[in-house]
C-alpha positions as CSV (number, residue, x, y, z in Angstrom):
1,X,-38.6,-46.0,-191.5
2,X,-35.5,-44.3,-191.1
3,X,-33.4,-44.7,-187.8
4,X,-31.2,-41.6,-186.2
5,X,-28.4,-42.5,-184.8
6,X,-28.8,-40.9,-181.3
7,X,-24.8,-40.5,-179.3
8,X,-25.2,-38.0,-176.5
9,X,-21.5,-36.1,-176.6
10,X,-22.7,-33.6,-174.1
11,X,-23.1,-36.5,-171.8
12,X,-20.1,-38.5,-172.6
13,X,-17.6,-35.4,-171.8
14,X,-18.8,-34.3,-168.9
15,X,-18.7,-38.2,-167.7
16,X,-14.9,-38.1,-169.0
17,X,-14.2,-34.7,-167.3
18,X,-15.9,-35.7,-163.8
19,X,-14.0,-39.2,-163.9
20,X,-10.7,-37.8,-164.8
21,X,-10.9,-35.2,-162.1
22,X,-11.5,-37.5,-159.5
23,X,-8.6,-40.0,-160.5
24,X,-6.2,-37.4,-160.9
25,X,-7.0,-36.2,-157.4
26,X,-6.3,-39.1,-155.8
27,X,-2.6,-40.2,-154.8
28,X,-3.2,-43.1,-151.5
29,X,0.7,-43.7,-151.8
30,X,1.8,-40.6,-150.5
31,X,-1.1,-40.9,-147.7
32,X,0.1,-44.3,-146.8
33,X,3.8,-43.2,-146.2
34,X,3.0,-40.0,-144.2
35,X,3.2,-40.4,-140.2
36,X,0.5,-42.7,-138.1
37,X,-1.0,-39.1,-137.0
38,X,-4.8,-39.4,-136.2
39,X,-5.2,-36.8,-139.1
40,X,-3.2,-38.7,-141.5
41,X,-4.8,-42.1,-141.0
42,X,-8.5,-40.8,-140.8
43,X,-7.6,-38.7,-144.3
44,X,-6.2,-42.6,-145.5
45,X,-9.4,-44.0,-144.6
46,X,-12.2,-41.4,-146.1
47,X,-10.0,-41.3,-149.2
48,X,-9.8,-45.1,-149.6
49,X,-13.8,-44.9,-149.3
50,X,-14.2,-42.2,-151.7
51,X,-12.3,-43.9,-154.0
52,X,-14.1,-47.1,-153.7
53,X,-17.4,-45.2,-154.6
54,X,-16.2,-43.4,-157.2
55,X,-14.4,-46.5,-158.4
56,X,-18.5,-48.2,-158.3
57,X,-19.7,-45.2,-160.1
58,X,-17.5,-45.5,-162.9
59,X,-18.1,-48.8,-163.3
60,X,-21.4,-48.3,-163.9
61,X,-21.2,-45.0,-166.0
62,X,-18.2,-47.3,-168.1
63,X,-21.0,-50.3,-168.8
64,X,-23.3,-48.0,-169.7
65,X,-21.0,-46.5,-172.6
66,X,-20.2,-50.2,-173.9
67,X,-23.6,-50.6,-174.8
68,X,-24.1,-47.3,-175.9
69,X,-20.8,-48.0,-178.8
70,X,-22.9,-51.5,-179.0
71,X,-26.0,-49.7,-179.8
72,X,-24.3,-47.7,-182.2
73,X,-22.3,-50.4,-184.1
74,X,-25.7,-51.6,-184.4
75,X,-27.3,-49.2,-186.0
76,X,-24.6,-48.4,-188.2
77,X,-24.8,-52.0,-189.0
78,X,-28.7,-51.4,-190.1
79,X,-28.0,-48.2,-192.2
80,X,-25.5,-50.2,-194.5
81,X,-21.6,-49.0,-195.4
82,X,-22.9,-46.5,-197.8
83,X,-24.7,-44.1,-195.1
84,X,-22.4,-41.5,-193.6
85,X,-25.8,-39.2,-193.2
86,X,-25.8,-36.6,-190.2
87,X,-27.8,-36.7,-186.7
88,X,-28.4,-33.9,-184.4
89,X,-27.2,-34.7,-180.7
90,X,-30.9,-34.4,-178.7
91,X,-31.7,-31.4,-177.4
92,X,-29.4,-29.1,-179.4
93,X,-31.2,-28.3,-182.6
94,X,-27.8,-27.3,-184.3
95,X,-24.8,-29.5,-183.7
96,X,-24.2,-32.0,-186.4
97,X,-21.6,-35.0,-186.7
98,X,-20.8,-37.2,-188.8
99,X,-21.2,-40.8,-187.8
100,X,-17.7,-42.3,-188.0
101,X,-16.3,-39.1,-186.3
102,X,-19.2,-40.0,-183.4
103,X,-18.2,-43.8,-183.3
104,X,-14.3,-42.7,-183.3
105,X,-14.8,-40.1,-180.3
106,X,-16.5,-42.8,-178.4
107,X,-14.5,-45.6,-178.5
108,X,-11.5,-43.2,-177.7
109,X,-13.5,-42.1,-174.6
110,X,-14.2,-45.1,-173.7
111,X,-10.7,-46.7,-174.0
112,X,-9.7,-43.5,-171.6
113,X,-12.0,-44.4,-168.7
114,X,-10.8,-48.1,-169.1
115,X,-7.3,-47.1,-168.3
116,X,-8.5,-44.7,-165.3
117,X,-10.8,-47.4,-163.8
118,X,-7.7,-49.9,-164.3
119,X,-5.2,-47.4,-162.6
120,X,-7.8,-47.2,-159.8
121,X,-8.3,-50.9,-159.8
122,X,-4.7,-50.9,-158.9
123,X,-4.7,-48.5,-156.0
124,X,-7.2,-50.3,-154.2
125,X,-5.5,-53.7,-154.6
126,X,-4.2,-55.0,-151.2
127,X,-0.5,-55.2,-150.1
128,X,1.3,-57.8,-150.4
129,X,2.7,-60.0,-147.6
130,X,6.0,-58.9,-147.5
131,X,4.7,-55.0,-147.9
132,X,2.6,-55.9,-145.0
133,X,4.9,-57.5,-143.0
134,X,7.3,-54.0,-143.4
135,X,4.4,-52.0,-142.7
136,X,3.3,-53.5,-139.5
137,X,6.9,-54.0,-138.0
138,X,7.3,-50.2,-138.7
139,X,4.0,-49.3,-137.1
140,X,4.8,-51.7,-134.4
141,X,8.2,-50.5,-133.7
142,X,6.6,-46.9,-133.3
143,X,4.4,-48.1,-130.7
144,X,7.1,-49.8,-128.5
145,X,8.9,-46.4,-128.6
146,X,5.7,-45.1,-128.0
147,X,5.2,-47.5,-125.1
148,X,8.8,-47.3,-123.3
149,X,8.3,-43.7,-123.4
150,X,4.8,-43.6,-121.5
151,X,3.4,-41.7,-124.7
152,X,-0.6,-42.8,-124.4
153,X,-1.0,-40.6,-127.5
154,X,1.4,-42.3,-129.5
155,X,0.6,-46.0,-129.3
156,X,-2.8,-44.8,-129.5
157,X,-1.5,-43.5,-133.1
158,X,0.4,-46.3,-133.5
159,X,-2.6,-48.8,-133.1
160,X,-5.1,-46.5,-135.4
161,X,-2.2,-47.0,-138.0
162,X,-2.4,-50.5,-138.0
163,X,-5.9,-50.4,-137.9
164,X,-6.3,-48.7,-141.1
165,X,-4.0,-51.3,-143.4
166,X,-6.3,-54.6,-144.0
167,X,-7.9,-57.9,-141.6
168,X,-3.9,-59.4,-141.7
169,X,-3.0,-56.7,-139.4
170,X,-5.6,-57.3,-136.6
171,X,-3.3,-60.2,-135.2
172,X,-0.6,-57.5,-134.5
173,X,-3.3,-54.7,-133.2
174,X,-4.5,-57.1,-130.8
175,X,-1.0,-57.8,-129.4
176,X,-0.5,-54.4,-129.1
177,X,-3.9,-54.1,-127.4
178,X,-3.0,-56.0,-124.8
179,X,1.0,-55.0,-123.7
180,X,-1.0,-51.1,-123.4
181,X,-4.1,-53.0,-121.1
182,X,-0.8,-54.4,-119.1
183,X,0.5,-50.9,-118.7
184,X,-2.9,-49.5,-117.6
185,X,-3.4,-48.2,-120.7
186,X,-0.9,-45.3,-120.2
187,X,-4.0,-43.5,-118.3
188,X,-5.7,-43.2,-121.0
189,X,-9.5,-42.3,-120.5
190,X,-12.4,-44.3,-121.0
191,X,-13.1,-42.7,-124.5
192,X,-9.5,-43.4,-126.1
193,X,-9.4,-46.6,-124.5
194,X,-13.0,-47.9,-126.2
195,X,-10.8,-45.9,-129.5
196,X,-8.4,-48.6,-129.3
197,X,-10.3,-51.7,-130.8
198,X,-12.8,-50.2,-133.8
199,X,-15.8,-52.2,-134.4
200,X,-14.3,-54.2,-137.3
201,X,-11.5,-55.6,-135.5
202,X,-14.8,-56.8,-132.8
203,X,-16.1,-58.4,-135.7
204,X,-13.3,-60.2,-137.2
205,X,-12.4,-61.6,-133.4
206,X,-15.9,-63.0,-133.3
207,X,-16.6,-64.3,-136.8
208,X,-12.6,-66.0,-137.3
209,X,-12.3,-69.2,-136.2
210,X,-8.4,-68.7,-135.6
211,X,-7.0,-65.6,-134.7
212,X,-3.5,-66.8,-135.0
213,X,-3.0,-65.8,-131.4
214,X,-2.3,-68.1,-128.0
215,X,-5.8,-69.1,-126.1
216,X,-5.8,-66.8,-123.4
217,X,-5.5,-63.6,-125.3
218,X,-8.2,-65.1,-127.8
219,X,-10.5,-65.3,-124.8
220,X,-9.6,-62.1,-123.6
221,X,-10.1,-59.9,-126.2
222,X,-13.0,-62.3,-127.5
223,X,-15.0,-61.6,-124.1
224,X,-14.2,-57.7,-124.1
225,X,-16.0,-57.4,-127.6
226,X,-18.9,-59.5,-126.8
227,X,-19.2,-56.8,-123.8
228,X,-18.7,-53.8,-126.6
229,X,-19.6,-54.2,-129.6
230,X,-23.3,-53.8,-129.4
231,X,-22.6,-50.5,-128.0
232,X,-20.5,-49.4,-130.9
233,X,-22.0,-51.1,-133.5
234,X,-25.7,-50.9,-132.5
235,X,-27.3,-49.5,-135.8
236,X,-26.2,-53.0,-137.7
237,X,-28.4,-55.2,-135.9
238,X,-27.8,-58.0,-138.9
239,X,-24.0,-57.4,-139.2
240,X,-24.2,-58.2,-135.3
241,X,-26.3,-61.3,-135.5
242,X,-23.9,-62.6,-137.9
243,X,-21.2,-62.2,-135.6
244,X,-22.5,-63.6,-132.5
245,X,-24.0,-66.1,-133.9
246,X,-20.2,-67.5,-135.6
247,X,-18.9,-66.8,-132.2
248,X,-21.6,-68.7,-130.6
249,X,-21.6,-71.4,-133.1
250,X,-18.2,-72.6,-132.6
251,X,-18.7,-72.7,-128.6
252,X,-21.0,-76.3,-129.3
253,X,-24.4,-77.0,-128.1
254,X,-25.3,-75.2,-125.3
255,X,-27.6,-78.0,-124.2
256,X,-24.0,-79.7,-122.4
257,X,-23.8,-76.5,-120.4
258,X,-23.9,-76.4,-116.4
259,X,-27.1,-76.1,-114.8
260,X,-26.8,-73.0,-112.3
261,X,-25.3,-73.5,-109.1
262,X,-28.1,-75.5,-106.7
263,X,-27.4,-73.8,-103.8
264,X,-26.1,-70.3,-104.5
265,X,-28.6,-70.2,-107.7
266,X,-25.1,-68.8,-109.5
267,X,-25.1,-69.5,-113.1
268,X,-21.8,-70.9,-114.8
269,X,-19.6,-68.0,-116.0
270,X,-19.0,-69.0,-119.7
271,X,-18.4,-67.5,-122.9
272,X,-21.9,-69.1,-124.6
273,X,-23.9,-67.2,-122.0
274,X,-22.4,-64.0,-122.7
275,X,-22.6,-64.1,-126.6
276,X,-26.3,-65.7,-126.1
277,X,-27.3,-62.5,-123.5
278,X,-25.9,-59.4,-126.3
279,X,-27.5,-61.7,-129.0
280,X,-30.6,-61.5,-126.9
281,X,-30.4,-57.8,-126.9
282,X,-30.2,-57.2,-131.0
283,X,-33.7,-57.2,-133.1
284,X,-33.2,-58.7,-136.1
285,X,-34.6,-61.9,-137.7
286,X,-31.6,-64.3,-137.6
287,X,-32.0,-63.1,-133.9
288,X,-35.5,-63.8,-133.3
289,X,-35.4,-67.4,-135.4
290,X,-32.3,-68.8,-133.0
291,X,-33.8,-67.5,-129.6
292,X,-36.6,-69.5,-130.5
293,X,-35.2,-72.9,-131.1
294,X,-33.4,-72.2,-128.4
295,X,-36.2,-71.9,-126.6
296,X,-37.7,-74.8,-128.0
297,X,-35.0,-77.1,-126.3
298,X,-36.3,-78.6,-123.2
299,X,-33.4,-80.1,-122.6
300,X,-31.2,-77.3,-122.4
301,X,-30.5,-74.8,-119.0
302,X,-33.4,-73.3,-117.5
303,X,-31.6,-70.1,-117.4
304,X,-30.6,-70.2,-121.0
305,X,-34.2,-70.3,-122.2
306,X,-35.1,-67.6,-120.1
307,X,-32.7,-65.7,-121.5
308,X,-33.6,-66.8,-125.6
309,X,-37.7,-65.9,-124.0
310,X,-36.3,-62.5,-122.7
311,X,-34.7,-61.4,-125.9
312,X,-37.8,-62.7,-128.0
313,X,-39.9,-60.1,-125.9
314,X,-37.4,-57.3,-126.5
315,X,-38.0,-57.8,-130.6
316,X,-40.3,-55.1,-132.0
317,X,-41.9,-57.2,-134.3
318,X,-41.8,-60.8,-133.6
319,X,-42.2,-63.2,-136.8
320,X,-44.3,-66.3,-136.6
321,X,-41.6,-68.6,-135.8
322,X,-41.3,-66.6,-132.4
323,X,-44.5,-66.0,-131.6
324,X,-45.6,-70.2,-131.8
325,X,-42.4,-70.8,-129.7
326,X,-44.0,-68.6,-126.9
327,X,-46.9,-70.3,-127.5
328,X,-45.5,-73.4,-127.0
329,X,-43.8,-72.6,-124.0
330,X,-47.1,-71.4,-122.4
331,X,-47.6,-75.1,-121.8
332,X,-43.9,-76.3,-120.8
333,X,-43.4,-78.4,-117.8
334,X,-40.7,-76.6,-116.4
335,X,-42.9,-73.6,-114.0
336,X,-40.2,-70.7,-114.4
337,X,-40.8,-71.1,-118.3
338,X,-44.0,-71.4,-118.5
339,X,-44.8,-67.8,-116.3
340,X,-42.6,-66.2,-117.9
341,X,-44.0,-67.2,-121.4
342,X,-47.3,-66.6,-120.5
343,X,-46.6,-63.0,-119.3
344,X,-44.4,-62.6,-122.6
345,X,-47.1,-64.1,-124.3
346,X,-49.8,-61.1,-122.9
347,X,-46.7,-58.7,-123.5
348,X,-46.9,-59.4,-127.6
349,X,-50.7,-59.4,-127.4
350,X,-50.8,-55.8,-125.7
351,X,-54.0,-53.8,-126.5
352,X,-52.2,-50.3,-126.0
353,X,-49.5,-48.7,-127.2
354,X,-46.8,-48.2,-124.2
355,X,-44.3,-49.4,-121.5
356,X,-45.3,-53.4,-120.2
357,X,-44.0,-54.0,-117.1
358,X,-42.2,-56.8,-116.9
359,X,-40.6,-56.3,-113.5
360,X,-41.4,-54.5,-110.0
361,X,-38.7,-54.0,-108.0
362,X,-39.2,-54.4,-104.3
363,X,-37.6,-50.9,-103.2
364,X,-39.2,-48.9,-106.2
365,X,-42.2,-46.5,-105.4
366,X,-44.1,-48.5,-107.8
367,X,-43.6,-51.4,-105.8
368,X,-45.2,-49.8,-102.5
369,X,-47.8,-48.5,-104.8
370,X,-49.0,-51.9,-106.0
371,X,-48.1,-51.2,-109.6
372,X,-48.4,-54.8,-110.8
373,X,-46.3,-56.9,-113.0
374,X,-48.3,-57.0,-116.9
375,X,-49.7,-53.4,-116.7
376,X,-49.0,-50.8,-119.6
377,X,-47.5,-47.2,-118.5
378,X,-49.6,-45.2,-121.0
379,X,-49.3,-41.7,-119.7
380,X,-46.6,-39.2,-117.2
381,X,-47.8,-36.4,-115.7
382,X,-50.2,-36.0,-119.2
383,X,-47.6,-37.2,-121.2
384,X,-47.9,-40.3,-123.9
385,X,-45.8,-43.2,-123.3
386,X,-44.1,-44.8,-126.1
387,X,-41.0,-46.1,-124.6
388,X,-38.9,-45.8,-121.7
389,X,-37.2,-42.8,-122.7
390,X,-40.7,-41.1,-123.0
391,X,-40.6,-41.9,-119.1
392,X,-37.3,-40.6,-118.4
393,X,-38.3,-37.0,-120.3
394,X,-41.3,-36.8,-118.5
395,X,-39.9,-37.4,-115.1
396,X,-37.1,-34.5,-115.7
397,X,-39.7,-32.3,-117.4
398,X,-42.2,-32.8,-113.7
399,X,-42.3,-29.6,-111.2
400,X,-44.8,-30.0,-109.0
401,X,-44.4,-32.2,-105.9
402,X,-45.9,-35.5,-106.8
403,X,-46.6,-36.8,-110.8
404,X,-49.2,-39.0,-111.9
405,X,-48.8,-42.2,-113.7
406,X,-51.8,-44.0,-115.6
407,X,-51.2,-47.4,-115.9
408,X,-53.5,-50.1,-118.1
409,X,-54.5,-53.2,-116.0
410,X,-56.4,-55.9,-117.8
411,X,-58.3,-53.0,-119.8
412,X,-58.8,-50.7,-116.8
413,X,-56.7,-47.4,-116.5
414,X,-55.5,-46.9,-113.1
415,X,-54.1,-43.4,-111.8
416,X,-50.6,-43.8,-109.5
417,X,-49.7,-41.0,-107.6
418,X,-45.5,-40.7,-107.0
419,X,-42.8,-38.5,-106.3
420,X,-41.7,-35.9,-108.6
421,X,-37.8,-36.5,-110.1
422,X,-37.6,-40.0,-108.4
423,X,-37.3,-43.3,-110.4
424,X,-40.5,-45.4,-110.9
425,X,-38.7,-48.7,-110.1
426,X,-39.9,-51.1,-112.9
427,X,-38.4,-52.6,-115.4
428,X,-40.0,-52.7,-118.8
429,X,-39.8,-53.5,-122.8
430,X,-41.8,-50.8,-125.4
431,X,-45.4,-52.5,-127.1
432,X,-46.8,-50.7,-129.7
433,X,-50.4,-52.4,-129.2
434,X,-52.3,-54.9,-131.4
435,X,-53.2,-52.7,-134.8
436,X,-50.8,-50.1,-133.8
C-alpha cells in the first residue's frame, strides 16, 4: 500500500505567524526600567504572565512540530531516495508540493520558533545578584524619599515595585514594611495597608525557614500573616495548608506546650496556637489528616485538641482518617473531649441538610427560646437553609414583625417564633445531611 506523506502547511504558518506576533510584542526591559507607578508595575506583572503562557504554549506547539519533521523523515525514509511523488495538503483538494520542498519549509519553521522560544527563554530568566542588588537599592532609595517626605502613595509604589522583581527581594519589602508600620503607615487606609504585603510574600514568610532578617521582625511579620492570609488567599485551601503546616512544623511538638492558665482558664499566647487555629479554618485534606493526629494525642493540651476537633467539624467532607479519630475521641478520658466529639460526631452524621448548632449563646433569642445545642436550622421565614449566609439573607429579606424558624431536634421539626431583623444568637457549621 502506498503511504501519503500528510504535512499540514496551513497549520504550520499560522502557528509561525501567531508565535512571532506575540514575541515580537513583548519588550519586559523597557517595562522593568519605567517608574515604580501602580500602572507600570501591574503592566510588568500581567506581561511576565502572558509571556509565561505563551512561552508553555509554544513549547508544546514546538514538540509537536519535532515529531511531525520525525514523522516525515520517516516516511520519506519508507518511500526510498527515488520518490519525489506529490501529496495534497488535507482538506485542499488542489495544492501540491513536492516532498523535499515540504521537509525544507519545515525544518526552517521549525529552526525559527526555536530561536523565538530561546529569546523568550531569556526574558524570563531571573536577575542576577548584582542586577538585583541595584534594583532594590534604587527602589529602596525611592521609598525613603518617599518616607521623609510623608508620601503614603509613594512608598506604597515603592513597595509594589519591589514586590514585583523575584522571592530575593522580600527580605528588603519586609524592612520596608515595617519602618512605614513605625510611621503609622503614613495614614494609609485599611485597604492600602492590607496592599502592602501580597499573598506571596505571606507565603514565603511562613514556608522559609530563615528570612535573613533579626528575630523580632521575623515574629512580627510572621504573626501578622498567619492573622491575613486566609483572608486573602482563601480560594487555595492546599497552597495554604502547605504553608501553615512549614510554619507550624518548625515551631516543635506541640505536646511541650503550656496547659492554659489554672486559674484564669487563659491559654498561652504562642505562635503554634495561632497557626494551628487558621489551619483549623482551611478544608482541605493535608488539613483534615494533621487535625486528626493531633487529636489523637492524649498527651497534648486540652485546648489544642479542641481546636484540631473544631476544625475537623468545619471540613465539608471529612475523609476516613477524620471521621475514626472522632470516633475515637467519643470514648477519651478527658470529659471536655469526649462531649465535644460526641456532638461533632452527631454533627457528621446529620440526617438533614442545614445549619447544626453548635453553640447557644446565653444573650441570643435562641437562647431564651430553648433552641438547643445539636438541632438543624432547616427553614427562615419559608426559606431553605443551606448555610449561614442562607440565614443572614433571610433575616434581611423578613418584614413582618416576628419570623419563624424550624429547627430539627432528634428527627422532630420544631417551629421558633423570633424577632424580625434581630440575630438568632447561635453559632453554627453547614451539614449537607447523610445521602445529600
Amino acid at each position: 500500500m502506498k503511504v501519503k506523506t500528510v504535512v499540514s502547511f496551513a497549520i504550520v504558518a499560522a502557528l509561525f505567524t501567531g508565535v512571532g506576533f506575540f514575541f515580537g510584542s513583548q519588550d519586559l526591559s523597557d517595562s522593568e526600567n519605567q517608574g515604580a507607578s501602580n500602572s507600570d508595575i501591574d503592566a510588568l506583572q500581567k506581561d511576565r504572565q502572558r509571556l509565561r503562557d505563551e512561552l508553555a504554549k509554544s513549547q508544546r506547539r514546538l514538540a509537536q512540530l519535532e515529531k511531525d519533521q520525525q514523522d516525515f523523515a520517516a516516511l520519506r525514509a519508507s518511500r526510498g531516495r527515488s520518490s519525489q511523488g506529490t501529496s495534497s495538503l488535507p482538506g485542499s483538494g488542489t495544492a501540491v508540493l513536492d516532498s523535499s520542498s515540504q521537509g525544507a519549509q519545515l525544518s526552517a519553521t521549525i529552526e525559527r520558533l526555536q530561536r523565538e522560544l530561546e529569546s523568550a527563554r531569556k526574558k524570563l530568566q531571573p536577575m542576577s545578584d548584582a542586577e538585583l542588588a541595584a534594583k532594590v537599592d534604587e527602589i529602596q532609595s525611592n521609598f525613603e524619599v518617599a518616607l521623609k517626605g510623608k508620601d503614603a502613595l509613594g512608598a506604597l509604589a515603592a513597595m509594589k515595585a519591589l514586590k514585583a522583581l523575584d522571592s530575593r527581594a522580600f527580605p528588603t519589602v519586609l524592612k520596608l514594611w515595617d519602618a512605614l508600620r513605625k510611621e503609622d503607615y503614613l495614614g494609609l487606609g485599611k485597604r492600602e495597608r492590607r496592599a502592602l504585603i501580597d499573598p506571596a510574600v505571606m507565603h514565603w514568610a511562613l514556608s522559609t525557614e530563615d528570612l535573613g532578617l533579626d528575630e523580632k521582625l521575623t515574629a512580627r511579620f510572621q504573626g501578622a500573616a498567619l492573622r491575613a492570609l486566609r483572608k486573602l488567599d482563601g480560594g487555595d485551601p492546599e497552597k495554604l495548608t502547605k504553608s501553615y503546616l512549614a510554619y507550624m512544623g518548625r515551631l516543635g511538638e506541640p505536646g511541650a506546650l503550656p496547659e492554659p492558665d489554672a486559674k484564669t482558664g487563659k491559654r498561652a499566647r504562642d505562635s503554634y496556637r495561632q497557626a494551628l487555629r487558621e489551619l483549623s479554618r482551611v478544608e482541605s485534606p493535608e488539613s483534615a489528616r494533621y487535625l486528626s493526629g493531633i487529636l489523637g494525642k492524649n498527651g497534648y493540651p486540652e485546648d489544642v485538641r479542641l481546636t484540631a476537633l473544631r476544625g475537623i467539624a468545619r471540613q465539608a467532607d471529612s475523609s476516613e482518617e477524620a471521621l475514626k479519630a472522632v470516633e475515637d475521641a467519643t470514648f477519651d478520658t478527658d470529659p471536655k473531649i469526649k462531649s465535644a466529639a460526641i456532638l461533632v460526631k452527631k454533627q457528621l452524621e446529620a440526617p438533614v441538610p442545614g445549619v447544626f448548632i453548635t453553640k447557644v449563646r446565653s444573650d441570643g433569642q435562641g437562647h431564651s427560646l430553648g433552641i438547643p445545642v445539636g438541632g438543624i436550622i432547616v427553614s427562615y421565614n419559608g426559606q431553605e437553609v443551606r448555610d449561614s449566609g442562607d440565614i443572614k439573607r433571610a433575616r434581611k429579606r423578613a418584614k413582618d414583625e416576628f419570623s419563624v424558624v424550624k429547627v430539627q431536634v432528634n428527627g422532630e421539626i420544631r417551629e421558633y417564633k423570633i424577632k424580625s431583623g434581630s440575630r438568632l444568637g447561635v453559632d453554627g457549621n453547614e451539614v449537607k445531611g447523610q445521602g445529600q
